[in-house]
C-alpha positions in Angstrom: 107.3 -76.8 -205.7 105.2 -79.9 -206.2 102.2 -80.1 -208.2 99.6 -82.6 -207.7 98.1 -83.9 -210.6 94.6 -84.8 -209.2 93.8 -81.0 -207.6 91.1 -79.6 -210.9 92.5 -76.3 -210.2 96.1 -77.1 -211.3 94.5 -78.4 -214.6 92.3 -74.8 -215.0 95.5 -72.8 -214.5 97.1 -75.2 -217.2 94.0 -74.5 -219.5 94.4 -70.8 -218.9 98.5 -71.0 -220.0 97.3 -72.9 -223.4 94.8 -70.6 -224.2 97.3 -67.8 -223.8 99.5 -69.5 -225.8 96.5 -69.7 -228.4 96.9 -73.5 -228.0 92.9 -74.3 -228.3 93.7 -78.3 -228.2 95.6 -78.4 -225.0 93.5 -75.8 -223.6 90.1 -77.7 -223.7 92.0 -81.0 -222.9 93.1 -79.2 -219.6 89.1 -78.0 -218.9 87.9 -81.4 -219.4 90.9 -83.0 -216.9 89.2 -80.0 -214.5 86.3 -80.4 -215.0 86.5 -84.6 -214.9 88.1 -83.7 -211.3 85.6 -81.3 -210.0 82.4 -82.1 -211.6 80.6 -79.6 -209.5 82.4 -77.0 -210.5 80.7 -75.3 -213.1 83.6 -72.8 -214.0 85.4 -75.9 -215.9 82.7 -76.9 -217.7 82.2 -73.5 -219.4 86.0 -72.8 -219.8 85.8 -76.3 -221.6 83.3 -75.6 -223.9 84.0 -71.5 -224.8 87.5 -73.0 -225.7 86.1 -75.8 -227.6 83.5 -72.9 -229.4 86.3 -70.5 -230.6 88.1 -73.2 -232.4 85.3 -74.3 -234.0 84.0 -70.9 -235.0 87.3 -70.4 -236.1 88.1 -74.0 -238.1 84.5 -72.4 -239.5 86.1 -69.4 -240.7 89.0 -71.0 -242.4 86.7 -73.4 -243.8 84.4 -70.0 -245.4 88.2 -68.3 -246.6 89.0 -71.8 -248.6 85.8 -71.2 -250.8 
């Protein structure tokens, strides 16, 4: 099987796996790379930025726990 590495959805799926894998970083790095790829694709964008929202209510939460 051969992936091609400019095709946005390949990078969505990828995004999908991190965020399984409760890997926020990779996740919203593979929603930008889909997003960058298929700009009118608004499905990217918003994958992007809920992924990008979870971490930082949660660096938020640890942040509240340290006080």
């Amino acid at each position: 099987m051969t992936l091609k590495d400019n095709q946005a959805s390949v990078y969505a799926n990828l995004g999908a796996v991190y965020q399984a894998l409760n890997d926020p970083d990779n996740a919203h790095k593979a929603f930008q790379k889909a997003a960058a790829l298929d700009p009118k694709n608004a499905t990217y964008q918003q994958l992007g930025s809920q992924v990008a929202d979870a971490k930082q209510a949660e660096q938020y939460q640890q942040a509240l726990t340290l006080h």
